[in-house]
NUDREN-454359 format. One line per 4 residues: their letters; for each residue x, y, z of C-alpha. Coordinates in steps of 0.05 Angstrom, whole numbers. Example, Ala and Ser with C-alpha at 12.3 -4.5 7.8 and 13.67 -1.06 7.14 Angstrom:
2
as> 246:-90:156 ~ 273:-21:143
***
This chain:
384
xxxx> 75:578:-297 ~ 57:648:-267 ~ 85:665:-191 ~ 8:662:-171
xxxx> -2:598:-202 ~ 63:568:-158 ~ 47:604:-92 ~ -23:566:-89
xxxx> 6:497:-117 ~ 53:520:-46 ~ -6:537:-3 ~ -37:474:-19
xxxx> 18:420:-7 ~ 34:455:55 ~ -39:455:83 ~ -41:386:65
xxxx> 25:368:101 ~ 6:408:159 ~ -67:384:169 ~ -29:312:169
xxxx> 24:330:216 ~ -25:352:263 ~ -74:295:254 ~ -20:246:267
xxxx> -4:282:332 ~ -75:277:360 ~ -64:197:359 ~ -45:159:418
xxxx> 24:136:407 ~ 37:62:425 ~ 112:81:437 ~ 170:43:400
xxxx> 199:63:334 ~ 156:69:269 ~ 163:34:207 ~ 221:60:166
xxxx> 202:81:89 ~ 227:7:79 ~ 193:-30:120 ~ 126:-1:95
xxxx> 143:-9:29 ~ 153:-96:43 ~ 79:-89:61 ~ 33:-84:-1
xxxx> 101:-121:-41 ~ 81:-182:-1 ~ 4:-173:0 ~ -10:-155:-78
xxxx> 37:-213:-95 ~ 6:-259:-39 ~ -59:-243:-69 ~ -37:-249:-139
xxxx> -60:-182:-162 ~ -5:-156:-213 ~ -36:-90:-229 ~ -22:-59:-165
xxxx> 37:-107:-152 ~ 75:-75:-198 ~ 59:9:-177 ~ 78:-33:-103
xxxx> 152:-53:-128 ~ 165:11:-168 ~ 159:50:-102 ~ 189:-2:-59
xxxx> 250:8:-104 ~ 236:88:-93 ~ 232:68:-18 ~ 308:52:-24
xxxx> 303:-32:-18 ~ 351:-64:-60 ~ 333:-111:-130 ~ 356:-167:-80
xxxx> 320:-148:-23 ~ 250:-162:-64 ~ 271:-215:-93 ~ 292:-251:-24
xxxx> 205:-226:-9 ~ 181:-261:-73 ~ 216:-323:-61 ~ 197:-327:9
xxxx> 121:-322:-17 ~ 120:-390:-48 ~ 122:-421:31 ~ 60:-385:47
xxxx> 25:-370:-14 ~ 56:-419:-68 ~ 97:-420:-121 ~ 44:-392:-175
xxxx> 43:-328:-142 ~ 114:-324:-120 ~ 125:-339:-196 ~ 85:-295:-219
xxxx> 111:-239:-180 ~ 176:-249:-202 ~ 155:-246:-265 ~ 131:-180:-251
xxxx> 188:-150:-215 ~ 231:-165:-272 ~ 193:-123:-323 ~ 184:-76:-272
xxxx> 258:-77:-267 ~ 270:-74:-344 ~ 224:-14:-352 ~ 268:32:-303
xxxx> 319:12:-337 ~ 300:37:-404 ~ 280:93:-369 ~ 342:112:-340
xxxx> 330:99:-273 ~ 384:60:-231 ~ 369:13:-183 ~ 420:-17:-122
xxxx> 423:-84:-142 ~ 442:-95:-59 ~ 470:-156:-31 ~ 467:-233:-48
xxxx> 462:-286:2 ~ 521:-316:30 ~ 532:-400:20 ~ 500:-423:78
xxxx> 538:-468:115 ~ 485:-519:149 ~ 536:-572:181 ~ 509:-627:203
xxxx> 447:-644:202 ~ 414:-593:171 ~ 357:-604:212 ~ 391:-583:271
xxxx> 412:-523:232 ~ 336:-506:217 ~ 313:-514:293 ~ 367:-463:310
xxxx> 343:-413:261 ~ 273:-427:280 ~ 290:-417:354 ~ 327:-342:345
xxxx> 260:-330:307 ~ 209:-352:360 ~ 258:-337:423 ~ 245:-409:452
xxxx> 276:-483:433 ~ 238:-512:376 ~ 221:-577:409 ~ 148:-588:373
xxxx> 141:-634:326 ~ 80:-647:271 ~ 61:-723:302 ~ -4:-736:249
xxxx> 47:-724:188 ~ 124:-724:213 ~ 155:-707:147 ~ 121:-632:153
xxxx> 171:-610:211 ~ 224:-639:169 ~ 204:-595:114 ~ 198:-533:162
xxxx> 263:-539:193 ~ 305:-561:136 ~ 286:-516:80 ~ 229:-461:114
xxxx> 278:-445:166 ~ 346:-471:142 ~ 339:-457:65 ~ 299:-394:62
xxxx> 298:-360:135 ~ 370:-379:128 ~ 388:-344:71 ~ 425:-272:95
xxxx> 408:-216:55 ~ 342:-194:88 ~ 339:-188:165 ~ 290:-219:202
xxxx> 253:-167:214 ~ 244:-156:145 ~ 216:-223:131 ~ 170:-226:184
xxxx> 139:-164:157 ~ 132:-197:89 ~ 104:-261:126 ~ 54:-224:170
xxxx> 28:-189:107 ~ 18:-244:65 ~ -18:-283:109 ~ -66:-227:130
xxxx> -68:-224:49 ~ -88:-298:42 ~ -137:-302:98 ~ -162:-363:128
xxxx> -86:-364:171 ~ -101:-338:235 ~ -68:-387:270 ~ -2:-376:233
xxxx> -15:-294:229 ~ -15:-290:301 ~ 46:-343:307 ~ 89:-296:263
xxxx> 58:-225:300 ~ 95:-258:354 ~ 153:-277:320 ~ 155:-209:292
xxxx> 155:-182:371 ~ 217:-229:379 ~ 249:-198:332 ~ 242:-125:362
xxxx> 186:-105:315 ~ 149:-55:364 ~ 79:-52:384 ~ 77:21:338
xxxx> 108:-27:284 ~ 66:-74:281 ~ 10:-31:293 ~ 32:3:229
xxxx> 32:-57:182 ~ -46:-69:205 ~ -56:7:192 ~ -23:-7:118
xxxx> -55:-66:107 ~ -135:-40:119 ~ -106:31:82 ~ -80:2:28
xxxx> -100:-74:5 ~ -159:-99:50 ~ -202:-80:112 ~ -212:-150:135
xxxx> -134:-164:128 ~ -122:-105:170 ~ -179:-126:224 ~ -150:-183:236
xxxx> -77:-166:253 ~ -101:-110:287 ~ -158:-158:328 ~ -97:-204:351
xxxx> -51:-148:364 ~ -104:-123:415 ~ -100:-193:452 ~ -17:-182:460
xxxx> -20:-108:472 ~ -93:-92:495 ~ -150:-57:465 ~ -140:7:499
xxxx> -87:48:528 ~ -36:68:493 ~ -51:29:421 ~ -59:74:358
xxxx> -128:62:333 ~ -107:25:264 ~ -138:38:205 ~ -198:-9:197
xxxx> -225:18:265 ~ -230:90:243 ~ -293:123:216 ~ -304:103:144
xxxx> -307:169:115 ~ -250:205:128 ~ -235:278:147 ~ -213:311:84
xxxx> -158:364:93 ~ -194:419:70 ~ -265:427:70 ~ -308:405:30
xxxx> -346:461:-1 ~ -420:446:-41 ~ -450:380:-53 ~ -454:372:-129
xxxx> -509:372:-174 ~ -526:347:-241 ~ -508:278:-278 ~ -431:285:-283
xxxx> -414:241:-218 ~ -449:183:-191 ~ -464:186:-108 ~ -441:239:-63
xxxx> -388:293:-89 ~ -370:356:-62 ~ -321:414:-87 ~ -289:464:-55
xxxx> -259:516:-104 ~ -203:547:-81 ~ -183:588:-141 ~ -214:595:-203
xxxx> -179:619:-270 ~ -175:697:-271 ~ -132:752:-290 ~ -66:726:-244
xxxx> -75:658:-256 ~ -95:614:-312 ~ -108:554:-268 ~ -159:531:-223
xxxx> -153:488:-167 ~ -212:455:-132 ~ -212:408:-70 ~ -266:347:-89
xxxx> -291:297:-30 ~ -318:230:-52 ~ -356:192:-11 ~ -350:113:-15
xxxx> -364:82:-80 ~ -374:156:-113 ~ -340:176:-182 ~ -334:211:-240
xxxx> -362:207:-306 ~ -306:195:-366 ~ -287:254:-384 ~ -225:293:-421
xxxx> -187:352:-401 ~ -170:386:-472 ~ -106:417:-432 ~ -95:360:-377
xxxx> -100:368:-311 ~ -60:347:-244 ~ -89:308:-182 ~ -61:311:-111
xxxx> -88:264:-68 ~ -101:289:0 ~ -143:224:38 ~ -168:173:37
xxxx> -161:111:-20 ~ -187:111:-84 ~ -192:88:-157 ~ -167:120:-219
xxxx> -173:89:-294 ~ -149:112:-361 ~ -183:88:-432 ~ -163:19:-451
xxxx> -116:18:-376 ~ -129:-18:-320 ~ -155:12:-256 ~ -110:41:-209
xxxx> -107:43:-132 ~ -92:110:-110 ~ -70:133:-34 ~ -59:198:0
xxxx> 6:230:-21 ~ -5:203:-91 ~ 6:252:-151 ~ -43:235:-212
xxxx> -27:267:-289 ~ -76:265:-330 ~ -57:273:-403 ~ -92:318:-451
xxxx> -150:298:-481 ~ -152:223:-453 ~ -213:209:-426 ~ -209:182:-362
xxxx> -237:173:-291 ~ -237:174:-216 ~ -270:160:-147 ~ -274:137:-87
xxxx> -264:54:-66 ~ -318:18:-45 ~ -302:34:26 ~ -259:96:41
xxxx> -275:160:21 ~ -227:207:-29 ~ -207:276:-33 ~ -163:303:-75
xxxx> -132:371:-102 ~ -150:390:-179 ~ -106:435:-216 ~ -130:451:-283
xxxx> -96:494:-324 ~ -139:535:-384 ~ -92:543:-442 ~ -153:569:-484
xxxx> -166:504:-515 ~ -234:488:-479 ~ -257:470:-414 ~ -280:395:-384
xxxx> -313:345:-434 ~ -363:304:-393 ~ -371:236:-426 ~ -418:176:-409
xxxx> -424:146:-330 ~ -374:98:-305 ~ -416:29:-295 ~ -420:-13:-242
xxxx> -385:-65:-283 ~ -334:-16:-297 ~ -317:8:-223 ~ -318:-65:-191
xxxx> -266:-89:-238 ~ -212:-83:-186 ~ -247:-120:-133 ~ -257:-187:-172
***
């Protein structure tokens, strides 16, 4: 790799760092402390698996384990997601995680195994022993009961709260991120969603916090999920003021980091595409790199790269699909490699806008072979 070549692969992270740094500073901050690496991490864990989509479930627990939480630590998530979402999904994902697991392991990778749950000592009744947990939870004496069908607050209290919340190897902060996720995942719980943003306040989840798991939520797995923590976090905080503006409530396309250069022509892309080339291959450097914009629902054709070719993603959300693979979900700070001579694509999701850094190297072997257009069929895959 020539000293040229490095310096701009340099230039451009740093840009890219920098133009986020700044961005981030131009927000109103709601005050209180962010959401660790963690902490983010629980969030799309607990909505993929809530909403029973293994494909990016399992890119979710492989950097959730890069995040630093424990093998334990997810597992404590996935069994928590059978009281909310049921025990096909929570089955399911665990299924997953443990040939997620099994794959870093062949791969050298080690994972902290972390902590296993104490024997819970319930004394007598264990009912009581629920209400308790349920009261630290909610910060007031659980004294309602369900009158139409009794046997449901027994079920709560004894084995919700007593056998699951009670279990001590992931704080309570922890599980009420998981919670809040996977019903904003599951929809149709808004009663419950904005029970447990209020439990998570209890906790000492902060406004920024919980701001931030609405922000992940519309980034990341669903617009609507994100609206709607973000719609009842605006009834406990307030609409204006100090309140980040999450996600879902910011303009659709997004403001690329750098700019972004000509709108394409010709057949090789369908909908809006523009490219910015900020080096082309020359005497000093035998790879190009190019800054491309998508606009919602835009994408390549297939096509090859006879000597492969790296992707950087700067904004925005977007898809990205090997031959014979399933689709991926890609997200700013995401670095794509895309092998020689596998034809592949990319684009933008259906509703956020892309842009990404292209380095292509040019080892003599031939330049970009265009293929035939991604069909509809094709993109909407992920979204059924």
């Amino acid at each position: 790799m020539s000293s040229t070549f490095k310096l701009t692969v340099y230039v451009c992270l740093a840009l890219a760092v920098s133009a986020s740094s700044i961005a981030y500073g131009q927000q109103k901050d709601p005050g209180g402390q962010p959401l660790s690496l963690k902490q983010e991490a629980i969030v799309p864990i607990s909505a993929y698996a809530a909403k029973g989509d293994q494909v990016n479930l399992r890119s979710a627990l492989g950097k959730g384990l890069e995040a630093g939480l424990t093998i334990n630590e997810i597992k404590e998530i996935l069994v928590q997601l059978y009281a909310y979402a049921g025990f096909p999904r929570s089955l399911n994902a665990i299924n997953t995680f443990q040939t997620v697991v099994n794959e870093r392991k062949l791969k050298g990778k080690i994972d902290i195994e972390g902590r296993k749950p104490s024997k819970i000592d319930y004394g007598d009744p264990k009912y009581k022993f629920g209400k308790g947990v349920q009261a630290k939870l909610t910060g007031r004496s659980a004294n309602s009961t369900q009158d139409f069908v009794p046997v449901i607050d027994t079920f709560l209290k004894e084995h919700l709260f007593a056998d699951i919340f009670g279990r001590d190897n992931l704080d309570y902060q922890s599980r009420e991120i998981a919670t809040i996720s996977i019903l904003a995942a599951i929809r149709g719980a808004d009663g419950q969603l904005r029970s447990h943003l209020s439990v998570g306040q209890n906790t000492g989840l902060t406004e920024r916090q919980l701001r931030g798991i609405a922000a992940k939520l519309s980034a990341e797995i669903d617009r609507n999920a994100g609206s709607s923590a973000s719609e009842i976090l605006n009834g406990m905080y307030g609409s204006t003021g100090s309140a980040v503006t999450p996600a879902s409530e910011q303009a659709i396309v997004s403001e690329p980091t750098f700019s972004k250069g000509d709108k394409v022509l010709g057949n090789n892309f369908t909908g809006d595409v523009w490219v910015n080339m900020l080096t082309s291959v020359g005497p000093s450097t035998s790879t190009s790199v190019g800054n491309v914009t998508f606009a919602p629902k835009a994408r390549s054709n297939w096509h090859l790269h006879p000597s492969g070719q790296i992707l950087l993603i700067t904004d925005g959300v977007g898809y990205y699909q090997e031959k014979s693979q399933p689709i991926r979900l890609v997200h700013k700070g995401d670095v794509i490699k895309c092998p020689a001579n596998v034809a592949h694509w990319h684009g933008a999701s259906p509703d956020r806008s892309l842009s990404h850094i292209a380095l292509s190297p040019d080892k003599g072997k031939g330049a970009v072979v265009w293929l035939e257009k991604v069909t509809d069929e094709e993109y909407n895959k992920l979204n059924k």
